[in-house]
N, C-alpha and C positions, 0 to 999 in steps of 0.2 A: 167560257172564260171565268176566272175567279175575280169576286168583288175586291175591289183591294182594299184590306183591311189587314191590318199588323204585316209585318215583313219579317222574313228570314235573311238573317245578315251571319254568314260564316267568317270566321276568325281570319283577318288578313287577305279577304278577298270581299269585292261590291256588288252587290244586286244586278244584274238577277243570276250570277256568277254563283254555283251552289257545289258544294264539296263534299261530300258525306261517308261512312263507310255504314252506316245504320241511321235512321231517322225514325223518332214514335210518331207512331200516325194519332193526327188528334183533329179531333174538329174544331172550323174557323166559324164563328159567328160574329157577325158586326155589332159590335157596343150600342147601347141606346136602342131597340129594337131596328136593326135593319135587316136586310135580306142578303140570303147566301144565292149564288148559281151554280149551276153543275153543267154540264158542258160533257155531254159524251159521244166524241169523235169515233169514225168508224176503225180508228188504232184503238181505240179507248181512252179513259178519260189521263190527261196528262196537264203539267204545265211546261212553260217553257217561256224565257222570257225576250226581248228583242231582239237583243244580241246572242241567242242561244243559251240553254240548259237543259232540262232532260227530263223525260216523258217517263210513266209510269203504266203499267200493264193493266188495267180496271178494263172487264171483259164487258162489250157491247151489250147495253139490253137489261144489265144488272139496276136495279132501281136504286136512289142513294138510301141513304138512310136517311130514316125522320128525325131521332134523335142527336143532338148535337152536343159537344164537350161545352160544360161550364167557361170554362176556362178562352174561348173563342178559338181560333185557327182554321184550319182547311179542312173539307174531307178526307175521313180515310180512303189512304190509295191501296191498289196492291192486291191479289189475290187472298181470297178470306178473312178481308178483312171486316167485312160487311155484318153484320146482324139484325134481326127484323127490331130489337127492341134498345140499338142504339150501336153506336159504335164504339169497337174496341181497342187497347190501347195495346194487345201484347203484341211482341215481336212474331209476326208471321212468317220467318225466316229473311231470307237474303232479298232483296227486290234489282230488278234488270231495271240497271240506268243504259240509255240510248243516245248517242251526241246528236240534238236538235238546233235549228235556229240555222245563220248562216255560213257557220264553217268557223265560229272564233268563239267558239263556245267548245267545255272541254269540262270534263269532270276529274277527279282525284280520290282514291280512299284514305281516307284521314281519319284519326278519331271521333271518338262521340260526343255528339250535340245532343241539348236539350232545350227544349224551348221555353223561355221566360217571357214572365210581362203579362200585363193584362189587357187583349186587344189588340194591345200595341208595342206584344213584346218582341222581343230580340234574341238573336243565337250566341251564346260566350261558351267561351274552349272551358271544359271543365276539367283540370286536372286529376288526374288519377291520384286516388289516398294511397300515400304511400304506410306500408306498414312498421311498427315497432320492431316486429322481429326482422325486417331490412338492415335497421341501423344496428341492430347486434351481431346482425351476420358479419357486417362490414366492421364492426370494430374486434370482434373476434377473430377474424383474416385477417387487419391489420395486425395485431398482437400477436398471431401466429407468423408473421411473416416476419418481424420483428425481432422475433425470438428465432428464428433460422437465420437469418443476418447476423445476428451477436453469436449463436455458437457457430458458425462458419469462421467470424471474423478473430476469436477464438483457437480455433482450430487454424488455423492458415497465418497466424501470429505470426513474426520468424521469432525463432527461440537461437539465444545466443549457443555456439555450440558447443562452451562448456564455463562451468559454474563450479565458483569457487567455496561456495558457503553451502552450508545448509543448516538449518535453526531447526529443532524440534524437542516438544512436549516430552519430559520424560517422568515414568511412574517411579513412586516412593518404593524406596528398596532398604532392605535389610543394612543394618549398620556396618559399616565395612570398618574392618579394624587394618590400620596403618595406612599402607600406598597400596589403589587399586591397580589392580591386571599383575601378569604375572610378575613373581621376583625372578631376575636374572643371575645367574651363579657369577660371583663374583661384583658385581654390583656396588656401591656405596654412597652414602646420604650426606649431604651438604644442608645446615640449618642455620636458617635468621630468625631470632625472635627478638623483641625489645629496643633497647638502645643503643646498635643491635648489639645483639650477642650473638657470636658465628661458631659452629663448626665445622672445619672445612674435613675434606672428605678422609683426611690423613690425619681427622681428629686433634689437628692443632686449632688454637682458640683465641686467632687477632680480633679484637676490638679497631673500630671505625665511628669515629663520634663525630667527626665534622662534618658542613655541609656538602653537597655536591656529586656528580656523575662519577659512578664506578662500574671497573669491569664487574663483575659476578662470575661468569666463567666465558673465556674469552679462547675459543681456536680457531681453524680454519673455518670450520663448517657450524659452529653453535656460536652465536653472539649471545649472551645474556647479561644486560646492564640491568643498574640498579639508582635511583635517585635516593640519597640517604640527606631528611630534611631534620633540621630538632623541632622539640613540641614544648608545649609548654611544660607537660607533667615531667618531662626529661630536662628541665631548666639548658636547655639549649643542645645538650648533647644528642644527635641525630639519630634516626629509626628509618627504616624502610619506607618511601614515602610511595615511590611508583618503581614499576619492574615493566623494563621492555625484554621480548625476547624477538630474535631475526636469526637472519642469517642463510647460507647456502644449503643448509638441512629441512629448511622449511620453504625454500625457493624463494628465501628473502621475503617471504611476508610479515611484517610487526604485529606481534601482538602483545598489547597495553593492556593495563592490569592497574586502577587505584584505587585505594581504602573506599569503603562506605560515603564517607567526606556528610554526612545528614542525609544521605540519599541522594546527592550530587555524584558523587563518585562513577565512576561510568570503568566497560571494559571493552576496548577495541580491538580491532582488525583491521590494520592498512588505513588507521583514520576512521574507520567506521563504527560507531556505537553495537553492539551486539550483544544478546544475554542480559537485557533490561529487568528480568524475572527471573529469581530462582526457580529449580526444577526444570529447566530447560538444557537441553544438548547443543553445541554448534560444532561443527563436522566441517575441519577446513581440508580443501580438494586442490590438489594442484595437478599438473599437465599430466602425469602417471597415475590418476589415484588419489586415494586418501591418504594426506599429510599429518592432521595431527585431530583428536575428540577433544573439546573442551567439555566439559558436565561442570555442570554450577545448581551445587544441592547444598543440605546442611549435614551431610552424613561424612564418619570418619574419625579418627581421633585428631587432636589437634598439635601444633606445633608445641605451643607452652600452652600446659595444662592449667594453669594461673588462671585463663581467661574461660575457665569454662562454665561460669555461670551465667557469658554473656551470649544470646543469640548467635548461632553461625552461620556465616557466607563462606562457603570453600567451593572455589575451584579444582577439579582434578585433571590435568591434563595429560595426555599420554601421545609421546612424538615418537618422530624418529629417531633412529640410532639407540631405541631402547632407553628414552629417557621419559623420564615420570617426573611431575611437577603437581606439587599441592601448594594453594596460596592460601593462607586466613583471612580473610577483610577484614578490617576492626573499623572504627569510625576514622582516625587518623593513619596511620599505619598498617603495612603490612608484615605479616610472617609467613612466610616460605619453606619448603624441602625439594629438595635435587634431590632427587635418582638417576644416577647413571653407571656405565662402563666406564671406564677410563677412555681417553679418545685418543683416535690414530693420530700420529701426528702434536700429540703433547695438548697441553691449556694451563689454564692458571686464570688468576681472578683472585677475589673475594675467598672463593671458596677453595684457593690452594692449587696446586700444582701436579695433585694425584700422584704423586709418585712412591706411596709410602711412607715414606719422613714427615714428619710431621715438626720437625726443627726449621726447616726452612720457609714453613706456613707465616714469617710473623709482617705481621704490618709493616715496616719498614724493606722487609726483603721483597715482600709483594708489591709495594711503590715500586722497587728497582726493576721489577722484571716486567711490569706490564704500565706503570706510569700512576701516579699519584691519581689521575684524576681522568675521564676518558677524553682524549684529543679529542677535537671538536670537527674532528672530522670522520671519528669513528663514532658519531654518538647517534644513537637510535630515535632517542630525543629528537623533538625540533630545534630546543637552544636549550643552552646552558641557564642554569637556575642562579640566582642571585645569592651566596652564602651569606650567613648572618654568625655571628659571633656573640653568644649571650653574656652580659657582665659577671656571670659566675664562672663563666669557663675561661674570662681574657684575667678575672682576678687567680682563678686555680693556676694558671698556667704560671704566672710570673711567679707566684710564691711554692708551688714546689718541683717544678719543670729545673732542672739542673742547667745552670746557663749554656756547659761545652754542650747539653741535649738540644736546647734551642737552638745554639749556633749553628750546628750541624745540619739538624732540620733546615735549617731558615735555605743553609746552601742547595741540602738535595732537591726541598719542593720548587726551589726556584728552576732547576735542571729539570725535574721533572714536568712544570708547569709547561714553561716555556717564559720565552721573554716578555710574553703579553699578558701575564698573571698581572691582577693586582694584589698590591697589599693585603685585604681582606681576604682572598683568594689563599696567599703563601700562610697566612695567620692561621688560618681553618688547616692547614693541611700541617702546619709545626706543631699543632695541636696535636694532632693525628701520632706525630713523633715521639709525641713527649708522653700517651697516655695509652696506644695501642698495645701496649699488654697488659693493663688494667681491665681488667673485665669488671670491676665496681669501681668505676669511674665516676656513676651518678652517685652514689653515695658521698663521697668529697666534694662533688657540685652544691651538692644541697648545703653543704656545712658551709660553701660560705654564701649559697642564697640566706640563708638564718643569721649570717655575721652582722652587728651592727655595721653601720656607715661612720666611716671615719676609722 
């Protein structure tokens, strides 16, 4: 039997209850000079404790060793383990555990033990070191997998299954002179520049000075209105302020169109902002196809050639029905050109009636035929803009507007408004009567902006 001195105590289990899958054989010495015993049974030498544990194979007759481990503990057990000049501590291989004691004793292979303490030390679970490159593998799998998830999820997106826009980068290209894409035989050009100055397609030359929504070219299938606001440089008499164009040729989509404004100025689509940068293309798609190319570059000649020292922003658009649209942005204002065919079905607007004649193009005949101002329920618009009437233009108008001119006016904007004009409203459009075939209208403005008071 062994002296009892220091114990072997496994992780989660009580003496003399012993668990192992490998043990170092080490030798046991009693602290303080005491004595060790050896005990070699004719199984050979073992232990085992009341309750049962488990016997070790140490062949009969083998003498122990003299030499003993500093450290204290038991003799080595086990086949070669032995040495004449001490004993050894390296693993001799595998050792045969045997169930001893009376039937409640039991063994297990568990990890590895080491024994601690001095004399009277003790067995603790020693965790296995785990390694550095462990946690990289794992954070590398994780990131891999990570990254299979996101283009899966990706990929298996639903995509809506048709798109009406598309926005793209476009490269600097060679100056284009007049309107891009092809000219069409027979073809002709509708222009706004200024305060405004129009020529409609029949080359007749109405003037529109007052505030408020007008046709531009107005049929079946092309809605094009126009907001005409005054500025200050034009002492009140109005310029192209915003241009909506819609209608059944483009499947009814809006697209808005306002001056530079400091770089407030915005250009939409159905309400949405788009073309925030020059050099860009947007490509609007409807249910068959491509509907219309906007390109928003600086290239191209310009409307009025007046402003060509200042920076350009031009739109060039190309729709259907063979119609070609170029806009200038200016800070306030805008200038424009129509290209088109003549349309099935007739039009008229701003820019005339197409018909050839160009006598029938005037300001007052175009009120008659299409209405002083756009109904407010044909407007492209969200609402009608609030007209303003500048003290130059309510003074020009009383002193040399001919009164049967006024009276008349006064009757047809009324008919043409409707009953829910106001005042200021009928005043902006007798305006209209009394000076739309003035094409140097601001010129007479400013003389009596210059006039003393009184």
């Amino acid at each position: 039997e062994l002296a009892p001195v220091g114990s072997w105590v496994g992780l989660r289990s009580a003496p003399p209850m012993y668990s192992a899958s490998t043990m170092h054989r080490v030798s046991m010495e009693q602290q303080g000079g005491g004595r060790q015993q050896q005990n070699f049974g004719t199984a050979g030498m073992g232990m085992a404790g009341a309750t049962g544990g488990f016997a070790g194979g140490q062949p009969r007759g083998i003498p122990a060793c003299g030499a003993l481990e500093a450290s204290g503990g038991f003799p080595c057990l086990g086949p070669g383990a032995m040495a004449c000049n001490g004993c050894s501590t390296a693993d001799a291989g595998a050792g045969i555990m045997t169930l001893v004691g009376t039937g409640v004793g039991d063994y297990v292979a568990e990890t590895t033990y080491r024994y601690v303490g001095n004399g009277h030390g003790d067995l603790h679970f020693v965790d296995a070191k785990k390694s550095y490159k462990s946690y990289i593998s794992y954070v590398i799998g994780g990131l891999g997998l990570l990254l299979v998830v996101s283009i899966a999820a990706v990929l298996l997106w639903p995509v809506p299954a048709a798109s009406t826009t598309v926005v793209k980068s476009i490269r600097p290209q060679k100056k284009v002179e007049g309107l891009t894409g092809e000219i069409i035989s027979g073809r002709k050009t509708c222009l706004f520049w200024g305060d405004p100055h129009v020529k409609t397609f029949d080359d007749a030359r109405p003037s529109f000075y007052g505030d408020g929504e007008f046709w531009i070219v107005k049929s079946d299938q092309v809605h094009i209105q126009g907001r005409y606001k005054g500025t200050e440089y034009t002492h009140g008499l109005a310029a192209t302020n915003k241009l909506m164009i819609g209608g059944p040729f483009i499947e009814n989509h809006v697209i808005e169109i306002e001056p530079m404004l400091g770089g407030q100025g915005m250009i939409k689509i159905d309400g949405k902002q788009v073309l925030k940068h020059i050099m860009f293309q947007y490509d609007l798609n409807g249910d068959h196809g491509g509907l219309a190319t906007i390109r928003y570059d600086e290239l191209g000649d310009l409307v009025d050639t007046a402003q060509s020292e200042y920076p350009r922003n031009i739109l060039h658009m190309n729709m259907p029905l063979g119609i070609s649209i170029i806009v200038n942005r200016w800070d306030n204002y805008l200038d424009l050109q129509i290209e088109m065919n003549a349309l099935e079905g007739g039009q008229d607007g701003s820019c005339g009636n197409y018909n050839g004649d160009a006598s029938d193009d005037t300001t007052d005949q175009i009120f008659k035929r299409v209405g002083a101002r756009v109904a407010p329920a044909d407007l492209l618009f969200r609402h009608q803009s609030d007209p303003e009437l500048s003290p130059e233009m309510d003074e020009m108008m009383h002193a040399t507007c001919p009164a049967e001119t006024m009276l008349n006016g006064g009757e047809a904007c009324r008919s043409e408004l409707g009953a829910s004009a106001t005042d200021l409203q009928i005043k902006v459009c007798v305006f209209d009567q009394c000076f739309g075939t003035n094409e140097h209208a601001l010129q007479t403005a400013k003389t009596f902006a210059s006039a003393p008071e009184g």
